[in-house]
C-alpha positions in Angstrom: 15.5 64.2 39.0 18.7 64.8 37.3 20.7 62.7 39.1 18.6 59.8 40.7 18.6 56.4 40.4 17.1 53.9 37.3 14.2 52.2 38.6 13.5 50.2 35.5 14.9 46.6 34.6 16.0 46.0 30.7 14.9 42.4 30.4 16.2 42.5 26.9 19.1 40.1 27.9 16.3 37.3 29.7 14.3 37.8 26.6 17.2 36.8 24.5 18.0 33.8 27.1 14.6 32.7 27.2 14.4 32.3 23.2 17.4 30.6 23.1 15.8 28.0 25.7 12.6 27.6 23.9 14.4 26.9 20.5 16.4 24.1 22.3 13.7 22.6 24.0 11.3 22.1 20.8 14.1 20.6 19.0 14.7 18.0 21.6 11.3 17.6 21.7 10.7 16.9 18.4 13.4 14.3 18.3 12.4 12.8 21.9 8.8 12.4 20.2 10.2 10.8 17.3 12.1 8.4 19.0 8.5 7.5 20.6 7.0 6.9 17.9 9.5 4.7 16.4 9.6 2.6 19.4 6.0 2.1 19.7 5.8 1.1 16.2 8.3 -2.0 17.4 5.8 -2.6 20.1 2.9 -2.6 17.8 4.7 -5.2 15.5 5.1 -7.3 18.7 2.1 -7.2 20.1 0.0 -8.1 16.9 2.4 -10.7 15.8 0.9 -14.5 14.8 2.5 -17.3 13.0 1.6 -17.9 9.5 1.2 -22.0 9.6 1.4 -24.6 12.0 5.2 -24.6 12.2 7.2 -25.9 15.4 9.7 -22.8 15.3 13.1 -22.5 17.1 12.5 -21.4 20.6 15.3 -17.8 21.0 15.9 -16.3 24.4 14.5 -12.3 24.3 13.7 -12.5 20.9 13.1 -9.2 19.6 12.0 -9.2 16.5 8.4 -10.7 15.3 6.6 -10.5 12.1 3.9 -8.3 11.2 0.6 -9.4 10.6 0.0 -6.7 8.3 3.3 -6.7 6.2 3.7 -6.6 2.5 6.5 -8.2 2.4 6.9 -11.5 0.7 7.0 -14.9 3.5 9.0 -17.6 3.2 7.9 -20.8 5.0 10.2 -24.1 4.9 8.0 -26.9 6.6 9.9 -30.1 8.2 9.5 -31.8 4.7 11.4 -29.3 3.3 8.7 -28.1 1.2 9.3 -24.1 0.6 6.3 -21.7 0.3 6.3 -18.3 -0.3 3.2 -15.9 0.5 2.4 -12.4 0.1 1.8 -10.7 4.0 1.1 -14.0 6.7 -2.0 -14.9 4.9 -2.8 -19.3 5.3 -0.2 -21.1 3.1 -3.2 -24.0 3.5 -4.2 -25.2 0.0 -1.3 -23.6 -2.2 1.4 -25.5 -4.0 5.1 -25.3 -2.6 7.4 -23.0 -5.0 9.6 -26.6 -4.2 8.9 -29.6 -3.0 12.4 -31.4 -1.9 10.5 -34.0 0.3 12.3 -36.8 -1.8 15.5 -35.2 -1.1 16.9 -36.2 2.3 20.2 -35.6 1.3 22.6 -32.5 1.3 24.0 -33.5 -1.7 20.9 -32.9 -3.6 19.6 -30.0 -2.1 21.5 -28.0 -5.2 18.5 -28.0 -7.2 15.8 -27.0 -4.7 18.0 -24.0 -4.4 18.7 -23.3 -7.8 14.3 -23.7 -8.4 14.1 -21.1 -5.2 16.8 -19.0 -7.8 14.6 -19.2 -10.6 11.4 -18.4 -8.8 12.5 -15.3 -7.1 15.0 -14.2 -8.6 13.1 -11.3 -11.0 11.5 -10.0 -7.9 12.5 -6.6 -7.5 10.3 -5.9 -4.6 11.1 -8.6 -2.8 14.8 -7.7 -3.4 14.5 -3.9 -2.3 12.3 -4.8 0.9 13.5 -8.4 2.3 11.7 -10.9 3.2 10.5 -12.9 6.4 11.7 -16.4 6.9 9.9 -19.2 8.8 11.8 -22.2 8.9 10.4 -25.4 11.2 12.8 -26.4 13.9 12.7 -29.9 12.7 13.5 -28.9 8.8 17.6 -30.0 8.7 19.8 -26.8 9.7 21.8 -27.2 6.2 19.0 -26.8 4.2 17.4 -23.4 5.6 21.0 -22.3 5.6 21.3 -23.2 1.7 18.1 -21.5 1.5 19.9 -18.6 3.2 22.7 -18.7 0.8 20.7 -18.8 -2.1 18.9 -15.9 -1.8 22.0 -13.6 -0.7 23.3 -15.1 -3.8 20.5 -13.2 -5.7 21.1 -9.7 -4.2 18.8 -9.7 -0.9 20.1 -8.8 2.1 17.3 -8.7 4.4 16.0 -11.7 5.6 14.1 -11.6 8.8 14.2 -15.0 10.7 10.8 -15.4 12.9 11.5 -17.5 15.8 8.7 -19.0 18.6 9.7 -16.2 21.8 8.1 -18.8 23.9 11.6 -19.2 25.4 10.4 -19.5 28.8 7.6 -21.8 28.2 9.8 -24.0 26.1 12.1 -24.5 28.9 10.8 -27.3 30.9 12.6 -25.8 34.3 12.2 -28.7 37.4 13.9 -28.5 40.5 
């Protein structure tokens, strides 16, 4: 028929539509599953999470962040007497020796050579530099000496220094009406 109608579709055009949708739907499926994966791992760190002494910690509203059992990173503990340990991963700090012991020093103005031990002691550890640290301070130990503690180690080049906290909040909070 020289002159009839096409009965044939050309579905080149919804091939070339449909391709274009597949490519964009992997991608954002890739980075959806990513994103997944990332915040599981948070969950994970949560969920396995345990203190590394006896310590009394500060109680934090939605506290977020919580060490991981199985980190490699170097811990910091600072009892109430203002002892300082440090420990690879949260292992028991029972039975090993304080890097300081500034028991004797009750006052602020003394506290300078506790910090300038903690220097000393850690200060030639790249690791700990490149990866941070986790700090667990006891609520009772004074507030100006974790903070020259703080100071300290910014002053040798770290700048990561997670603070554990008890997320107990609610538990804390003795609420009676």
């Amino acid at each position: 028929m020289a002159g009839g109608r096409i009965s044939h579709i050309n579905v080149a055009p919804l091939v070339d539509v449909l391709l274009v949708l597949l490519i964009t739907f992997m991608v954002t499926t890739a980075i959806a599953e990513q994103d997944r994966v990332d915040s599981r791992k948070q969950e994970s760190v949560q969920d396995r999470t345990e203190s590394l002494v006896s310590l009394n910690l500060p109680v934090t509203p939605d506290n977020a962040f919580l060490a991981d059992p199985d980190t490699s990173k170097l811990v910091m503990v600072i009892d109430r007497n203002l002892r300082v340990f440090v420990v690879r991963g949260l292992s028991a700090v029972a039975g090993q020796d304080p890097i300081v012991d500034c028991s004797r020093s009750r006052e602020p103005s003394q506290w300078a050579a506790c910090y300038d031990i903690i220097a000393r002691t850690l200060g030639q550890n790249q690791r700990m530099l490149k990866e941070g640290l986790y700090l667990e301070a006891d609520a009772d130990a004074p507030y100006g000496f974790v903070s020259g503690v703080l100071q300290a180690l910014r002053a040798l080049g770290l700048e990561s220094v997670d603070i554990v906290t008890n997320p107990s909040f609610a538990i804390a909070l003795d609420v009676t009406s």
